[in-house]
C-alpha positions as CSV (number, residue, x, y, z in Angstrom):
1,X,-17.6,3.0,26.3
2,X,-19.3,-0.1,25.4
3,X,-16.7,-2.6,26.6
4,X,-19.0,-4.7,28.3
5,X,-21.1,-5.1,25.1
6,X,-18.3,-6.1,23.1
7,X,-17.1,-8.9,25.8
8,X,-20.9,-10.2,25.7
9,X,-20.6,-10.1,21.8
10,X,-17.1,-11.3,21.7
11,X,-17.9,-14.0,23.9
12,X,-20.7,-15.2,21.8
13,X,-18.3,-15.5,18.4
14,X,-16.2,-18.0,20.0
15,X,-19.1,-19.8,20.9
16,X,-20.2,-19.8,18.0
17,X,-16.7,-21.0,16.5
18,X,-15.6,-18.1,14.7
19,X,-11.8,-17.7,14.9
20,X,-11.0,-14.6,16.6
21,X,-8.5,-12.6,18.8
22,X,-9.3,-9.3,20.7
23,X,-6.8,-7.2,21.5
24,X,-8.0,-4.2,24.1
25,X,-5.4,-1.4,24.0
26,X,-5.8,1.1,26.6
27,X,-7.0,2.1,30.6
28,X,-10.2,0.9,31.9
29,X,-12.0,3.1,34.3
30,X,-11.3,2.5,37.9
31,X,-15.5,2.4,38.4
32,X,-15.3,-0.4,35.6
33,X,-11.6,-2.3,36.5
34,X,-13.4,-4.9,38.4
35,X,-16.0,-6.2,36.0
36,X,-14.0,-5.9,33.2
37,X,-11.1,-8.4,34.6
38,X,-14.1,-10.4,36.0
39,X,-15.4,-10.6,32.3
40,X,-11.8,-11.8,30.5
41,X,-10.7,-14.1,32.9
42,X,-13.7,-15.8,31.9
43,X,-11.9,-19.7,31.3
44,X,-14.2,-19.5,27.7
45,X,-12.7,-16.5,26.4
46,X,-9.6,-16.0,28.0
47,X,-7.0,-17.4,26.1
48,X,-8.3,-15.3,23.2
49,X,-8.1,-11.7,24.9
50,X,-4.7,-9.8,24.9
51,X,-5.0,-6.4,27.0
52,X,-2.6,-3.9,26.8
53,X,-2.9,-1.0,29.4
54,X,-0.9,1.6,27.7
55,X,1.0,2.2,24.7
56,X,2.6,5.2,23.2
57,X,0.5,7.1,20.3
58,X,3.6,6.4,18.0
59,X,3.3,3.0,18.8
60,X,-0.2,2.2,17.3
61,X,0.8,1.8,13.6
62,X,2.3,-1.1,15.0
63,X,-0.9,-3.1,16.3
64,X,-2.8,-1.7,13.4
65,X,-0.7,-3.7,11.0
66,X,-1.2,-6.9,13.2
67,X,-4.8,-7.1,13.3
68,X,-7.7,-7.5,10.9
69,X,-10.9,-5.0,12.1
70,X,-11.0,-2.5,14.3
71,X,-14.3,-1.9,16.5
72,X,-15.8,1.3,18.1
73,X,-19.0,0.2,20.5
74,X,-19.9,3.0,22.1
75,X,-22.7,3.5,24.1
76,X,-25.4,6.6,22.8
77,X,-25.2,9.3,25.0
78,X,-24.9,13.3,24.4
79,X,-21.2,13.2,24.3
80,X,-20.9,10.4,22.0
81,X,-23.7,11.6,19.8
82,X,-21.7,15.2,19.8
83,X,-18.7,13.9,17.6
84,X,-16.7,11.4,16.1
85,X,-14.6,9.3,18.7
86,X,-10.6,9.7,17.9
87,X,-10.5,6.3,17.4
88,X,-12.6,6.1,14.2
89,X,-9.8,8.3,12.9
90,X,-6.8,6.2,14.0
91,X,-8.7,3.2,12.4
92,X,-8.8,4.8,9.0
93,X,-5.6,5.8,9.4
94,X,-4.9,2.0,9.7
95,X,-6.9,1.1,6.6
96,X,-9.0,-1.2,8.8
97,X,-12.9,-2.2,8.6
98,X,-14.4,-0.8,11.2
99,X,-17.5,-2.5,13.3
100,X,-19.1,0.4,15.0
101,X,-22.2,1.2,17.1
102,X,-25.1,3.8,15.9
103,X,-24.1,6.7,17.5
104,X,-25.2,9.3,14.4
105,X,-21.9,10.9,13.7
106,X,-19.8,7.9,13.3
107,X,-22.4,6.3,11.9
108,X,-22.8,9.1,9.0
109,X,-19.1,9.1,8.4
110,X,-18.9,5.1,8.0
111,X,-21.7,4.4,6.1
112,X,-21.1,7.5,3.7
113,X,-18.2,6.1,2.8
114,X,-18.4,2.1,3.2
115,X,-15.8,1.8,5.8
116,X,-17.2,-0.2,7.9
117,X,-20.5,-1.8,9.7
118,X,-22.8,-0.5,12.3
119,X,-24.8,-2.4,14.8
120,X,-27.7,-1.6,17.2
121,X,-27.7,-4.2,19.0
122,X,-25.8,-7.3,20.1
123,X,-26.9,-9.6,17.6
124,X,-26.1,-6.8,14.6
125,X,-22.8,-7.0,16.0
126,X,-22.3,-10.6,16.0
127,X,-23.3,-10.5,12.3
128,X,-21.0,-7.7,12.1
129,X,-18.3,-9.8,13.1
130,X,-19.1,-12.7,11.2
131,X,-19.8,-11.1,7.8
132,X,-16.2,-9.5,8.3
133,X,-13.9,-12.6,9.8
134,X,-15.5,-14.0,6.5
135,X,-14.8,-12.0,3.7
136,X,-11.2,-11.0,3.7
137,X,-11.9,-8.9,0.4
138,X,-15.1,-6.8,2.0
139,X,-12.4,-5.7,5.2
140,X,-9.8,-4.8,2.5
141,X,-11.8,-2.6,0.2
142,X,-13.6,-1.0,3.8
143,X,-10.6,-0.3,5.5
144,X,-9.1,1.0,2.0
145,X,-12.5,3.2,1.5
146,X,-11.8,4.6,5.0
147,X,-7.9,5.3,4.1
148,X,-8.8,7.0,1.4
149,X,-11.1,8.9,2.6
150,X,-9.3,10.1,5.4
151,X,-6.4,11.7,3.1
152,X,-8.6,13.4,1.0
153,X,-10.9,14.9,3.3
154,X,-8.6,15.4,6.4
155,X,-5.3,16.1,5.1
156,X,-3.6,19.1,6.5
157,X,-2.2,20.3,3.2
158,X,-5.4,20.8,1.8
159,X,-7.1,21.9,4.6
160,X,-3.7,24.4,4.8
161,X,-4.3,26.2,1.6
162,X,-7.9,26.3,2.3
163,X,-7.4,28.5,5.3
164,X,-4.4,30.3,3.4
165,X,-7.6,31.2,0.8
166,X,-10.2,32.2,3.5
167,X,-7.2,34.9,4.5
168,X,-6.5,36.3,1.6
């Protein structure tokens, strides 16, 4: 799910200075467990990597309030190229800027409507980090972009009298 990229990148921004946290919320998979707490108990990088193994759906509004951009790294591959991951959706929910990889159908949604950057590689994704940790401003008016898209084009009320149309 592109973890592993976004340790490599992650640990490259602190290298590099940049002042950032990463919060993972969420299982890793057992074929992945090992690496993955091999990677953030890294001495560099560990003090700056909070991992959460579980929390309750009604519980995300929470963390989305507490942290600045929101990233979605996945690895192209059929399934990931077949739809848009859940997660995009519970970003722009959020209102946050989204740093996300090039798999087409998230890649359509945040680029048609500026919520966010894409990367194809590691070193887009650095840049991707760096341009937003900047510029305060540009992560506000994505993540608002996104929020606004997201109610007008996905709200159930709408979508409601839509259907309510189609069966008349």
């Amino acid at each position: 799910r592109g973890v592993f990229t976004l340790l490599s990148v992650f640990k490259k921004a602190i290298e590099k200075g940049l002042m950032v946290t990463l919060l993972f919320i969420g299982p890793v998979d057992k074929s992945d467990k090992k690496k993955f707490e091999e990677l953030t108990s890294n001495p560099s990088i560990k003090e700056f990597i909070d991992y959460i193994p579980w929390i309750e759906l009604s519980e995300l509004p929470s963390y989305l309030n507490i942290i600045d951009i929101c990233v979605c790294p996945l690895i192209k591959n059929a399934q990931h190229e077949s739809g848009i991951a859940n997660k995009i959706f519970q970003y722009l929910f959020g209102g946050k800027a989204i740093i996300a990889s090039n798999c087409l159908p998230q890649q359509q949604l945040i680029q048609s409507y500026n919520c966010g950057l894409i990367f194809s590689n590691e070193n887009e994704f650095l840049t991707s980090i760096e341009k937003l940790v900047n510029d305060k401003s540009l992560r506000y008016k994505m993540g608002s972009n996104g929020k606004k898209m997201l109610y007008h084009n996905y709200n159930n009320q709408k979508q409601e009298e839509i259907l309510i149309e189609i069966f008349k």
